[in-house]
PASEBA-1860 file (N, C-alpha, C; in nm, 3 decimals):
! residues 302
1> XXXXXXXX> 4.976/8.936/12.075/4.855/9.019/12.057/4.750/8.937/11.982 ~ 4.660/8.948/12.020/4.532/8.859/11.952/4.505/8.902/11.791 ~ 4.399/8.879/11.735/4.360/8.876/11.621/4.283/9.015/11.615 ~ 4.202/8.967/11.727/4.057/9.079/11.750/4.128/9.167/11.784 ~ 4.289/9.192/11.819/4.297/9.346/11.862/4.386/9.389/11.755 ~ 4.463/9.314/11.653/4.491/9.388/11.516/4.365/9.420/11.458 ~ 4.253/9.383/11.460/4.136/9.420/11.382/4.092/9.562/11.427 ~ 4.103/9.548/11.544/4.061/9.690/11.553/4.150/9.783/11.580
9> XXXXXXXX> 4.278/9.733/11.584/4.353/9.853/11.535/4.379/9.910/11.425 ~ 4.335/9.792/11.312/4.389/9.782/11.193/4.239/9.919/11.143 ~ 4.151/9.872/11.221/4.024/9.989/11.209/4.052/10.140/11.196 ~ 4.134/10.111/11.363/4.139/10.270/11.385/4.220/10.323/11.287 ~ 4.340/10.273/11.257/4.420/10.329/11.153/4.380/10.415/11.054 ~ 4.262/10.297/10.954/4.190/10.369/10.855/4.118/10.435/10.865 ~ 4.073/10.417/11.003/3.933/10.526/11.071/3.972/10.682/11.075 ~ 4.081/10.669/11.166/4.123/10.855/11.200/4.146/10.920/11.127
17> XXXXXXXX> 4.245/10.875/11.028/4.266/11.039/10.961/4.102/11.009/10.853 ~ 4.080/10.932/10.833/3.943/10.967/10.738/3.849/11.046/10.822 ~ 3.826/11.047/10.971/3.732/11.120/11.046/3.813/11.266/11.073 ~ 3.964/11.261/11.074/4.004/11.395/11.084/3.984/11.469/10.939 ~ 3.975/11.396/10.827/3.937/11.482/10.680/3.872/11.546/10.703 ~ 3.768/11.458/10.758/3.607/11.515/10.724/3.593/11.620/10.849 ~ 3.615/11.598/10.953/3.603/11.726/11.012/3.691/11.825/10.964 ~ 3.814/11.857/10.895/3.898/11.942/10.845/3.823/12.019/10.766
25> XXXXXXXX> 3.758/11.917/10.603/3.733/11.967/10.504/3.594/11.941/10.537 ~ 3.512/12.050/10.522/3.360/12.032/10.524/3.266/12.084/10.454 ~ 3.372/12.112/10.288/3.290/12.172/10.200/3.300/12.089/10.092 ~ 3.206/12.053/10.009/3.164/11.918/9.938/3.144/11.985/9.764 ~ 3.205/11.932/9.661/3.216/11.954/9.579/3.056/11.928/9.493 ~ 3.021/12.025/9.398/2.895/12.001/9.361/2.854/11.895/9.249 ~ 2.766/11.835/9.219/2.730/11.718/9.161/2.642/11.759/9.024 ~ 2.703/11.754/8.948/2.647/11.843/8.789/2.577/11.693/8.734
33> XXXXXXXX> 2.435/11.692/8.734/2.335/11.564/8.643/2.346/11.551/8.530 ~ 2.411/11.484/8.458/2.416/11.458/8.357/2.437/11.317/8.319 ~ 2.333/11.261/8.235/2.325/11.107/8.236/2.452/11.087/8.153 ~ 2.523/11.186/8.065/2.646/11.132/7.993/2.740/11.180/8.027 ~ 2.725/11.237/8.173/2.846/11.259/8.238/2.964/11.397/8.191 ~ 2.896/11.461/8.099/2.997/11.526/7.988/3.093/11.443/7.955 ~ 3.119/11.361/7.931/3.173/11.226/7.853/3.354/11.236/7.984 ~ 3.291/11.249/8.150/3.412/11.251/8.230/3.358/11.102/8.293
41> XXXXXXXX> 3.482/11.083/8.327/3.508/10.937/8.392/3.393/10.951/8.551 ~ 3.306/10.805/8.516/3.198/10.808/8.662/3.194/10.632/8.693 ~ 3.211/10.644/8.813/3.235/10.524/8.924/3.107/10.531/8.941 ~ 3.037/10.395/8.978/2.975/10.352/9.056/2.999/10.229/9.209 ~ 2.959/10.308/9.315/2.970/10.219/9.479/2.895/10.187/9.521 ~ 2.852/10.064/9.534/2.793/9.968/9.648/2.817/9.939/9.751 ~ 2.722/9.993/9.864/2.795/9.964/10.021/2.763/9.872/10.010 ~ 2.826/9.816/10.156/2.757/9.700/10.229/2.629/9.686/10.335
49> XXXXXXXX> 2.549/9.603/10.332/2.439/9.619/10.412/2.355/9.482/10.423 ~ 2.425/9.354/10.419/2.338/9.217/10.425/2.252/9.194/10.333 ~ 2.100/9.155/10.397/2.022/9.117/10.334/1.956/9.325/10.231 ~ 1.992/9.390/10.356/1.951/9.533/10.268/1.976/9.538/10.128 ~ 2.094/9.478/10.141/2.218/9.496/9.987/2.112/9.483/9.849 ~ 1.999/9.355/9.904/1.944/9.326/9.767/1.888/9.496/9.702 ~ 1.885/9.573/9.780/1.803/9.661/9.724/1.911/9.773/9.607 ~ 2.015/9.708/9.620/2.074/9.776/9.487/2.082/9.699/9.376
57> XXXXXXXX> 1.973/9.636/9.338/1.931/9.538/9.229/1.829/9.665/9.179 ~ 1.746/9.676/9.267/1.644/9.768/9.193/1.699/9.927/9.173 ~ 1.844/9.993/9.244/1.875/10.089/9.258/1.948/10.124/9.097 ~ 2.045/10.001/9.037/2.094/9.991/8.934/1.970/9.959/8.815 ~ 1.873/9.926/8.820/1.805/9.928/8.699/1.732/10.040/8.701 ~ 1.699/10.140/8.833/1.674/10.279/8.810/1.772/10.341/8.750 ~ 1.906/10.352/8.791/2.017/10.423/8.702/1.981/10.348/8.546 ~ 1.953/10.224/8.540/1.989/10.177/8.380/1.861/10.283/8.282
65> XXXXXXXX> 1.770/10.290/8.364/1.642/10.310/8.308/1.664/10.481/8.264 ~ 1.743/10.529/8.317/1.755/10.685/8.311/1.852/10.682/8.233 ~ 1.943/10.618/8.193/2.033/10.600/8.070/2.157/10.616/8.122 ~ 2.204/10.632/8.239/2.316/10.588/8.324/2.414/10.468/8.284 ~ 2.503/10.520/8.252/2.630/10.436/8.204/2.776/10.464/8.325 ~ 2.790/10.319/8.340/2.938/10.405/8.467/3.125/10.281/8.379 ~ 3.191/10.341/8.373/3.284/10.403/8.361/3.383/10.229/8.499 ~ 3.361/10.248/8.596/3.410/10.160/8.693/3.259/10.136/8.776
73> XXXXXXXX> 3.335/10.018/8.835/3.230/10.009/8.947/3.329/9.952/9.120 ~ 3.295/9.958/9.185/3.342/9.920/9.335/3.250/9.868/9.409 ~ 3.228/9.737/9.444/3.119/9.746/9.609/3.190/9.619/9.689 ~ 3.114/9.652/9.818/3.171/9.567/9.904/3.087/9.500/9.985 ~ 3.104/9.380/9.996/3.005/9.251/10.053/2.890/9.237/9.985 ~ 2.805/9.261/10.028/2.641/9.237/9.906/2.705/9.343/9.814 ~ 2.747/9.466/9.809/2.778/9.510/9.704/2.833/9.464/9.617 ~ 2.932/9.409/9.700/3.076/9.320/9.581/2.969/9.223/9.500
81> XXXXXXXX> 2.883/9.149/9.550/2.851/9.034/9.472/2.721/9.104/9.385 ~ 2.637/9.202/9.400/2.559/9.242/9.300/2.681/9.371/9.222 ~ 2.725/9.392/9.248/2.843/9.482/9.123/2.887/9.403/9.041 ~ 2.962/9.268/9.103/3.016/9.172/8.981/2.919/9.144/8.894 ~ 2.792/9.107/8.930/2.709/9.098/8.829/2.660/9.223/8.701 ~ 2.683/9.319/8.752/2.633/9.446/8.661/2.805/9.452/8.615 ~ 2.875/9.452/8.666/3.041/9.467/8.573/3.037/9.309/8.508 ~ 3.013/9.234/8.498/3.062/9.123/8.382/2.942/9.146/8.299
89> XXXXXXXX> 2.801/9.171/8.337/2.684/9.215/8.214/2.634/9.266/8.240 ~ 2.652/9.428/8.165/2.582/9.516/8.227/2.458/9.529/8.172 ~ 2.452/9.466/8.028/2.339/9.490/7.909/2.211/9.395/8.007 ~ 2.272/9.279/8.112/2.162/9.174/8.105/2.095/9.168/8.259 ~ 1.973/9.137/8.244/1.878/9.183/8.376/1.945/9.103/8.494 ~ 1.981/9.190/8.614/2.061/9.188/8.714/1.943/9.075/8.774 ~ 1.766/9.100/8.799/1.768/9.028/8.880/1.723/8.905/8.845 ~ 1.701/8.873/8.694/1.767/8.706/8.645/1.837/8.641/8.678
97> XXXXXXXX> 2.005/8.770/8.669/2.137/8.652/8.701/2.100/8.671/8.841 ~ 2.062/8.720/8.953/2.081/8.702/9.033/2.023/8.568/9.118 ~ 1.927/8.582/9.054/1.814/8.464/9.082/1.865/8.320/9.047 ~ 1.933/8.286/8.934/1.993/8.191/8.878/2.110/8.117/8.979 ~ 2.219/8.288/9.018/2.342/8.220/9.108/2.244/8.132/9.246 ~ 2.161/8.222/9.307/2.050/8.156/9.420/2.054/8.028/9.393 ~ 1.989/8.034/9.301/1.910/7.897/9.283/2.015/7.804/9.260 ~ 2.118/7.807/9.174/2.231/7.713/9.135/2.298/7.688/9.296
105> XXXXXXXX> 2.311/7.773/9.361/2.368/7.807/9.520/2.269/7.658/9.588 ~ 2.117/7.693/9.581/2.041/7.652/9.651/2.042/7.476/9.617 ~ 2.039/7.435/9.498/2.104/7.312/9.426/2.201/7.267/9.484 ~ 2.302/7.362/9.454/2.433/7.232/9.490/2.402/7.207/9.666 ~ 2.403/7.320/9.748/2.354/7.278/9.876/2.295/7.144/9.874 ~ 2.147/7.152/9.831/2.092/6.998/9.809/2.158/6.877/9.784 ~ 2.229/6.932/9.661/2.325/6.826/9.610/2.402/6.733/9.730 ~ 2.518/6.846/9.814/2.625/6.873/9.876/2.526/6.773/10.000
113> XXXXXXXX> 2.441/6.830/10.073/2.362/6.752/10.195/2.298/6.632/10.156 ~ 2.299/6.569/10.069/2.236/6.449/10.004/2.365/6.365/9.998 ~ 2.488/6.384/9.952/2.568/6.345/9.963/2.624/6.268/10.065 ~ 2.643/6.355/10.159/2.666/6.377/10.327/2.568/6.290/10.359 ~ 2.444/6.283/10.371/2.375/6.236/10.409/2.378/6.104/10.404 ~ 2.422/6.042/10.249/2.392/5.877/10.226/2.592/5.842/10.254 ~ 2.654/5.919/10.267/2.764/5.941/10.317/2.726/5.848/10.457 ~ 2.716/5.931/10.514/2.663/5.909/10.691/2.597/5.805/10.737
121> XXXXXXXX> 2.493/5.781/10.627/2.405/5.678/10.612/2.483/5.543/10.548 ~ 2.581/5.571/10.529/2.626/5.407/10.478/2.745/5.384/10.638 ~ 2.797/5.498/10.638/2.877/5.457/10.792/2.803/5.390/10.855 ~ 2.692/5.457/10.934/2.566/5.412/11.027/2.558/5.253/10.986 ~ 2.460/5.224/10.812/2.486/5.082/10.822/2.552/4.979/10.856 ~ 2.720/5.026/10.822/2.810/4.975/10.804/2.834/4.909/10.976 ~ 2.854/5.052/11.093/2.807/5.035/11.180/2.701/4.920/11.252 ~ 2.576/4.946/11.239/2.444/4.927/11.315/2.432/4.746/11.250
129> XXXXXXXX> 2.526/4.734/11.116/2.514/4.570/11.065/2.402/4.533/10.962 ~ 2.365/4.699/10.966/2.234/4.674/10.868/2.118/4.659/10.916 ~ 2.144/4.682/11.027/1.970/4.715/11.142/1.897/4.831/11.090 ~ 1.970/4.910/11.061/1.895/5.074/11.062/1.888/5.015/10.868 ~ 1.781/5.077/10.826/1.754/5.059/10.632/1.775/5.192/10.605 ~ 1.799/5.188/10.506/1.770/5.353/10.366/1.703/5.411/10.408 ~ 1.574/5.340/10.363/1.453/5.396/10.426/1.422/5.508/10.558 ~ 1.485/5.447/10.663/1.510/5.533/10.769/1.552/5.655/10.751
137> XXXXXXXX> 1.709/5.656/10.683/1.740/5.729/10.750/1.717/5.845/10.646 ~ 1.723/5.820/10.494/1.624/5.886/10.381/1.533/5.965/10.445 ~ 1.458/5.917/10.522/1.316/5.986/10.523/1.333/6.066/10.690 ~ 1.420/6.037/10.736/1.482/6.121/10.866/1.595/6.243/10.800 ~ 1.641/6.237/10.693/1.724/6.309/10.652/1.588/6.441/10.559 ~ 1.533/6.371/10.508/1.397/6.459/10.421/1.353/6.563/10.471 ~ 1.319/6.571/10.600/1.240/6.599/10.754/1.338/6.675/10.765 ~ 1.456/6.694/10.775/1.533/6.805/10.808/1.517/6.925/10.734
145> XXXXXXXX> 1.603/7.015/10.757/1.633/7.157/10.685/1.714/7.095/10.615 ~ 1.689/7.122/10.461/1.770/7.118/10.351/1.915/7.197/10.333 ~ 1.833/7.314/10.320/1.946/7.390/10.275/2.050/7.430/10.357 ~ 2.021/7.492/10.526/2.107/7.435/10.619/2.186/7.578/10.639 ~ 2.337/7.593/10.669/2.398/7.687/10.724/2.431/7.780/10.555 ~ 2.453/7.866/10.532/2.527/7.929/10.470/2.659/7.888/10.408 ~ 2.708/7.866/10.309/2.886/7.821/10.317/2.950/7.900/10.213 ~ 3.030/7.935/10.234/3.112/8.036/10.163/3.254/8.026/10.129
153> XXXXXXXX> 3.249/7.884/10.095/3.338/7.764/10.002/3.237/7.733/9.878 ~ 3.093/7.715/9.943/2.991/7.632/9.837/2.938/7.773/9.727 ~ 2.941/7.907/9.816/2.941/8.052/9.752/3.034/8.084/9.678 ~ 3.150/8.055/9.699/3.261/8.083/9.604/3.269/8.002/9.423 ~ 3.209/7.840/9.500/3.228/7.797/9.386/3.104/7.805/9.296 ~ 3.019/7.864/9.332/2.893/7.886/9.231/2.924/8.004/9.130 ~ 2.983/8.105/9.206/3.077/8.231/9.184/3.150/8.187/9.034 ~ 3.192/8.080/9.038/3.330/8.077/8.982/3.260/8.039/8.864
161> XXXXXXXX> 3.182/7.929/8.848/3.095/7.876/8.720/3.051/7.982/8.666 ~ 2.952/8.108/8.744/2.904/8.208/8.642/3.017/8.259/8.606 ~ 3.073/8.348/8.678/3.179/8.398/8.592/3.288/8.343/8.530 ~ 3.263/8.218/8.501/3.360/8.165/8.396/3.507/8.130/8.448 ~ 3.533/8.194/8.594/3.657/8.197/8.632/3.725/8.264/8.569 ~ 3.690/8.389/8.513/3.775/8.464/8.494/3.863/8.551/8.612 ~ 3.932/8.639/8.583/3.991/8.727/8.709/3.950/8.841/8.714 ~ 3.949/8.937/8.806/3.929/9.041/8.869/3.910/9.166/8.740
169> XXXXXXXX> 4.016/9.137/8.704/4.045/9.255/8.563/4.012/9.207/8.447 ~ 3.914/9.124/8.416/3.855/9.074/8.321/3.734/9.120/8.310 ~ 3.689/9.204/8.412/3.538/9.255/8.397/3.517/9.358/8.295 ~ 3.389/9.277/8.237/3.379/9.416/8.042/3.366/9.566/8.139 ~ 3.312/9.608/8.274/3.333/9.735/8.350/3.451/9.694/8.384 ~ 3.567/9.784/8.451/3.637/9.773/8.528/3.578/9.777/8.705 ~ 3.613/9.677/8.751/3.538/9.668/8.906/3.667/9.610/9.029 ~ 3.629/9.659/9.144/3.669/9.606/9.238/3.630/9.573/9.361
177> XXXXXXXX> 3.680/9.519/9.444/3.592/9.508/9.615/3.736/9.541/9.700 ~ 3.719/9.500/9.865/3.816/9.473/9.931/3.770/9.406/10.078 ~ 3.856/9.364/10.133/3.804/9.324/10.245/3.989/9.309/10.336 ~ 3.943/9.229/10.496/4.032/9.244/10.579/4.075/9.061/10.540 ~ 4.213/9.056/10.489/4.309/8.938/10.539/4.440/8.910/10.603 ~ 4.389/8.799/10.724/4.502/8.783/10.801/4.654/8.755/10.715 ~ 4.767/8.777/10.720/4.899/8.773/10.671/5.022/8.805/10.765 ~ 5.118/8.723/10.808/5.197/8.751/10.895/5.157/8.744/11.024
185> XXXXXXXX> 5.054/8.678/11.064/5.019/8.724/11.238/4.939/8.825/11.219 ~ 4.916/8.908/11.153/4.830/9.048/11.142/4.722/9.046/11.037 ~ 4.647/9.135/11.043/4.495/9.159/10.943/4.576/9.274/10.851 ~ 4.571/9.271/10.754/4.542/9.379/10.674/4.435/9.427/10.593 ~ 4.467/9.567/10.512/4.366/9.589/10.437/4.389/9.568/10.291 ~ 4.280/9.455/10.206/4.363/9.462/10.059/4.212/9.499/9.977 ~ 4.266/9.562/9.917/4.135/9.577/9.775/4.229/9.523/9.649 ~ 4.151/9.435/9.588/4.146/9.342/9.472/4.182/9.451/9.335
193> XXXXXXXX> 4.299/9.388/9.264/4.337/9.424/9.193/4.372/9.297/9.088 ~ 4.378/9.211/9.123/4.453/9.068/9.061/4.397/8.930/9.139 ~ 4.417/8.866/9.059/4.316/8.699/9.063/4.192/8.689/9.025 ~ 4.146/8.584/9.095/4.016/8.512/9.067/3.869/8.605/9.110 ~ 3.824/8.627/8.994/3.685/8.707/9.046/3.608/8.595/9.157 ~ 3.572/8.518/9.169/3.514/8.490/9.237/3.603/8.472/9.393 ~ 3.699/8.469/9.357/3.760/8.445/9.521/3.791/8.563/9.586 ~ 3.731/8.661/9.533/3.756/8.821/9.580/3.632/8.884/9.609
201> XXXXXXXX> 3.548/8.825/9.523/3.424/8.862/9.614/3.383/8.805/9.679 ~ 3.372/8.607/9.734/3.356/8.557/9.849/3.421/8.660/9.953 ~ 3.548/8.660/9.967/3.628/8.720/10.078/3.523/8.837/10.112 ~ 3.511/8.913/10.017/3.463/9.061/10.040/3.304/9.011/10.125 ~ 3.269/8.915/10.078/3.131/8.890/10.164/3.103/8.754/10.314 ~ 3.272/8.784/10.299/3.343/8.655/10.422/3.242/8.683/10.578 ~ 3.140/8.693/10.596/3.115/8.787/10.736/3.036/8.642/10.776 ~ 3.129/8.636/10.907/3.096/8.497/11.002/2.980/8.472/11.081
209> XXXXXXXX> 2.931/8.616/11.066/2.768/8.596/11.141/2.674/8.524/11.012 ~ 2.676/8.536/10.884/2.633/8.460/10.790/2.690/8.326/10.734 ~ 2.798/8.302/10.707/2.810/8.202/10.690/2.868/8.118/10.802 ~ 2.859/7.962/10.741/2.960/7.879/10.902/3.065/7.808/10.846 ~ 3.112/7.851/10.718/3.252/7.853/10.740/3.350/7.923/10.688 ~ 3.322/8.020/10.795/3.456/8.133/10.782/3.478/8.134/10.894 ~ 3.600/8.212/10.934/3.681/8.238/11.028/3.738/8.370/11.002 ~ 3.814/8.481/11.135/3.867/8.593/11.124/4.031/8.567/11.069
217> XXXXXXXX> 3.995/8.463/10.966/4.152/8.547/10.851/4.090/8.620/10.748 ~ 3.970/8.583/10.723/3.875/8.689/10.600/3.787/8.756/10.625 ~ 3.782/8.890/10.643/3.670/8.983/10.721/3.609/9.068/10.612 ~ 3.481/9.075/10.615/3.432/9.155/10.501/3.470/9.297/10.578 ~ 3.421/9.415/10.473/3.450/9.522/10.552/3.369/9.607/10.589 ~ 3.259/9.536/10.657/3.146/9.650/10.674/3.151/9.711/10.843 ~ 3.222/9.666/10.881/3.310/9.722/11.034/3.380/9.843/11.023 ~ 3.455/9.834/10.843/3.506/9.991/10.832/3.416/10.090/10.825
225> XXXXXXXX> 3.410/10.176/10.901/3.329/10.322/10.790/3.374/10.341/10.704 ~ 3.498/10.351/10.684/3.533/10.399/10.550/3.494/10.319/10.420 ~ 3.518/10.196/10.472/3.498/10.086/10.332/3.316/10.029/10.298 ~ 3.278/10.073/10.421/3.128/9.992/10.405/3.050/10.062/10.275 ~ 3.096/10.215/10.241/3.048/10.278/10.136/3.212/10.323/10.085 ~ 3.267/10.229/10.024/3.408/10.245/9.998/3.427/10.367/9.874 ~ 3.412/10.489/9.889/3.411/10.609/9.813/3.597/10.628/9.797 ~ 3.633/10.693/9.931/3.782/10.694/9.929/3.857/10.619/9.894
233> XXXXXXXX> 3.843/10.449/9.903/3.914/10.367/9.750/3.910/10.347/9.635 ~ 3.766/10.380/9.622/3.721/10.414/9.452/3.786/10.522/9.351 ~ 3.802/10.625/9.460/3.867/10.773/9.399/4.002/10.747/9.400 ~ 4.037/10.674/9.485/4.218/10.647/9.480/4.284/10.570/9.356 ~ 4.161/10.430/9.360/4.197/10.332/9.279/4.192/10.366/9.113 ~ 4.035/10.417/9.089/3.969/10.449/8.965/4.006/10.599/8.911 ~ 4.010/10.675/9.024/4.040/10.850/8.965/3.941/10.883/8.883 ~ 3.832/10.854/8.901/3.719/10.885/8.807/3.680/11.010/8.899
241> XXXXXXXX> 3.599/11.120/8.782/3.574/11.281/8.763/3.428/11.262/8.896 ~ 3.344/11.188/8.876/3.222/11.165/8.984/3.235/11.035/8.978 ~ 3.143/10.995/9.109/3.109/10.898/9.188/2.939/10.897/9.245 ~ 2.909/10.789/9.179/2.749/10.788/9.253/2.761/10.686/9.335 ~ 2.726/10.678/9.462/2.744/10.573/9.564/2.609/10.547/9.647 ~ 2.579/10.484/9.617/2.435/10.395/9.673/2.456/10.316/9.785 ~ 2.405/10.382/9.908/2.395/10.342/10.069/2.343/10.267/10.119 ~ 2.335/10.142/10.124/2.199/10.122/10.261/2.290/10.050/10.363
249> XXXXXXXX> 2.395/10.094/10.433/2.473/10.052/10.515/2.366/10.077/10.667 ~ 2.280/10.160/10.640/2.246/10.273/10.744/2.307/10.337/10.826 ~ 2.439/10.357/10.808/2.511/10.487/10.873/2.573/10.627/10.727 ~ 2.607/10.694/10.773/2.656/10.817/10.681/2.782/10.753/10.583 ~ 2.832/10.744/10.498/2.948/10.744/10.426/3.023/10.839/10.511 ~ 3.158/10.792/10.541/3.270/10.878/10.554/3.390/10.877/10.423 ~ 3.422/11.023/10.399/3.500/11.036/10.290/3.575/11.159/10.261 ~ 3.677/11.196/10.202/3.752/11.278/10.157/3.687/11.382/10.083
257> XXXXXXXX> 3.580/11.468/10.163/3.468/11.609/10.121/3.563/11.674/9.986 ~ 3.686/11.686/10.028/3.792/11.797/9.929/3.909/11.690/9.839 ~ 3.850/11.575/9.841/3.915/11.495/9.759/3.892/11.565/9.609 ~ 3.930/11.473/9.481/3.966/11.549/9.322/3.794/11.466/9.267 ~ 3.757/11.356/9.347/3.639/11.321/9.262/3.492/11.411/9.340 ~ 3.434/11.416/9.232/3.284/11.458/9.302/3.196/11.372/9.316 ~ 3.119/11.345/9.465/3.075/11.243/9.478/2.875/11.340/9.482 ~ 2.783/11.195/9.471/2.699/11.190/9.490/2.620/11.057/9.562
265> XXXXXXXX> 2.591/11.081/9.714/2.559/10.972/9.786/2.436/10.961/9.805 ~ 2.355/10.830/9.773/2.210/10.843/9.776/2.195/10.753/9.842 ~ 2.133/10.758/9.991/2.090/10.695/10.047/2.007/10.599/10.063 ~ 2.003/10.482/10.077/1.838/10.398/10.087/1.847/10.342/10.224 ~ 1.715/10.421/10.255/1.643/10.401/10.382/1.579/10.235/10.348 ~ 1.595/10.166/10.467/1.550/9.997/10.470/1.507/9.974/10.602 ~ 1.396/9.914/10.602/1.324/9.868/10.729/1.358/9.755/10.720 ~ 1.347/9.707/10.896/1.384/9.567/10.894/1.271/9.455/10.814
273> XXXXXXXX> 1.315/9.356/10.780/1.219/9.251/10.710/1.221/9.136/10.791 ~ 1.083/9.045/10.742/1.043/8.937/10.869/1.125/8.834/10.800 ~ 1.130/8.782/10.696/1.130/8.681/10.584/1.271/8.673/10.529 ~ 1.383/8.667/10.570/1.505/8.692/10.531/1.538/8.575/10.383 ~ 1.469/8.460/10.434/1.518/8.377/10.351/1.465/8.369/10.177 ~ 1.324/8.452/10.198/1.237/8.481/10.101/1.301/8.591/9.996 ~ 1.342/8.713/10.040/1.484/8.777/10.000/1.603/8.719/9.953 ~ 1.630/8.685/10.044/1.763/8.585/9.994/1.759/8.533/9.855
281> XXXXXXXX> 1.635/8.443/9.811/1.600/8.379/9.739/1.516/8.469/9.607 ~ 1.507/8.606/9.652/1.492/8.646/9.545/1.329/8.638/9.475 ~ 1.251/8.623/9.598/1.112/8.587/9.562/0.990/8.652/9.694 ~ 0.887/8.678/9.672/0.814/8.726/9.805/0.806/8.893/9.819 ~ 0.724/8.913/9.903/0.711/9.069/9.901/0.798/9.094/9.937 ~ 0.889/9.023/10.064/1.040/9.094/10.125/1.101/9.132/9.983 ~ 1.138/9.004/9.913/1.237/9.101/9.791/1.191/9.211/9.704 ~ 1.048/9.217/9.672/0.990/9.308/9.654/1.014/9.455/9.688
289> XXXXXXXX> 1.013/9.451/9.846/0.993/9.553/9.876/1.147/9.596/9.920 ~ 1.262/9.577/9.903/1.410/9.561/9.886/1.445/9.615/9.780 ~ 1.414/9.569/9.652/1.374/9.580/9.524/1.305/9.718/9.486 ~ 1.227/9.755/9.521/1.117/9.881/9.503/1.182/9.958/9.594 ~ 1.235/9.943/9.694/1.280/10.067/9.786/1.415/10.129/9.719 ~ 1.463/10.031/9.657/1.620/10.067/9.598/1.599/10.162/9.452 ~ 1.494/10.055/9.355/1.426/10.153/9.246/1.428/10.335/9.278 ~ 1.313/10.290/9.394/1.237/10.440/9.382/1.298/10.552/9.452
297> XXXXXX> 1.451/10.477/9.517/1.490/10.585/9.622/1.606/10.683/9.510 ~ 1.643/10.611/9.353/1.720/10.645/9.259/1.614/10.755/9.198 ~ 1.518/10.695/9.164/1.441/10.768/9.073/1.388/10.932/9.192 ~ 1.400/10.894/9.258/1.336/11.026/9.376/1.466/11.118/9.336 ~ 1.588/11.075/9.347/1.723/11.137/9.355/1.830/11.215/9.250 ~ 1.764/11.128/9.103/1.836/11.150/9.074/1.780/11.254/8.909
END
């Protein structure tokens, strides 16, 4: 049996009975506002949603700004990697560190292709006898795209410097992610409980249409419904009293309506953007307006 067809079986599995819940139970427990929670245990979830994701940078400093304190946190893929940042410091401006991992990201790239480059460039000499100069191929290498494919080996290890390399359960929040890994011939489903923070949220943001080098033994999980706004592992894992879960997957959360936690799901609506890389990077009206849509869709809500 192939890969691609444990994957999507491994889908349906988690898929059905979560779609038979929800059609079962279709009455939804109510959501009492209170920024201190009556001092009961509250999760915070980050879906997944790509470049959308940035917009729970501005969604979490609307919660900070209203005096919102959470208890756990969970997200998955862009979630996973802006949650780790608000669970290892929650006191310190999310979109500083975020800007910093970028940029350190955007560096070693440079670094990493400069390398390669005079790498390549001494073969060639070595080759050509010394026909072709520095010069050449320096200034043919310049002329290229720098920064180049995505890598999520070179993501992991930027990962690992900020957070110190600590592990998973070292976060001053308690936090988690999950994603799909191959084991035995088969995919499973694991959410992170143990190891390396940073090698748990690469995985969780493993998705092969972005980076070029991954492969289907590490699948992020935004293919699940269930996990893309991972509510039903949060409540399993954490058992916390509410749950605020911040969307921009652009589909509905699916979840356990008559489960023991009470959830509150706030959607952020995201238009597509021209400028992906300008986002990415954390600069430009795209992130701006990523940024401001995530802000104001908390403050409308909550």
């Amino acid at each position: 049996m192939s890969f691609s067809i444990f994957i999507h079986m491994n889908f349906l599995f988690r898929l059905v009975p979560t779609v038979l819940i929800t059609f079962l139970f279709m009455s939804c427990n109510p959501f009492t506002n209170t920024k201190k929670f009556n001092k009961s245990k509250a999760c915070l979830v980050l879906s997944v949603g790509g470049i959308k994701g940035i917009s729970h940078i501005g969604a979490i400093d609307a919660l900070k700004e209203k005096g919102y304190e959470f208890d756990c946190i969970f997200g998955n893929s862009i979630g996973a990697f802006i949650g780790s940042i608000y669970a290892i410091h929650p006191s310190y401006n999310i979109q500083s560190e975020y800007r910093n991992i970028i940029q350190n990201y955007v560096e070693q790239t440079k670094n990493d292709k400069l390398e390669s480059a005079f790498l390549l460039g001494a073969i060639a000499l070595i080759v050509s006898g010394g026909t072709i100069g520095w010069e050449t191929l320096a200034a043919g290498y310049i002329g290229s795209e720098i920064i180049g494919d995505f890598s999520i080996s070179r993501f992991e290890t930027i990962l690992n410097k900020y957070y110190s390399e600590i592990n998973i359960d070292e976060t001053t929040i308690p936090f988690s992610t999950s994603y799909y890994l191959e084991k035995n011939n088969s995919i499973g489903f694991n959410i992170a409980k143990h190891g390396n923070l940073a090698k748990h949220v690469s995985n969780s943001t493993s998705n092969p249409f972005i980076f070029s080098d991954t492969d289907l033994s590490i699948i992020d999980p935004g293919l699940d419904r269930a996990a893309s706004t991972p509510i039903n592992d949060t409540c399993e894992l954490f058992e916390p009293d509410l749950i605020i879960a911040l969307n921009v997957s652009g589909q509905q959360p699916v979840w356990n309506k008559n489960g023991r936690c009470k959830v509150k799901i706030i959607n952020i609506k995201i238009d597509d953007i021209d400028k992906i890389d300008n986002a990415f990077l954390g600069v430009g009206k795209e992130y701006n307006y990523l940024y401001d849509q995530g802000f104001a869709t908390v403050q409308g809500n909550l």
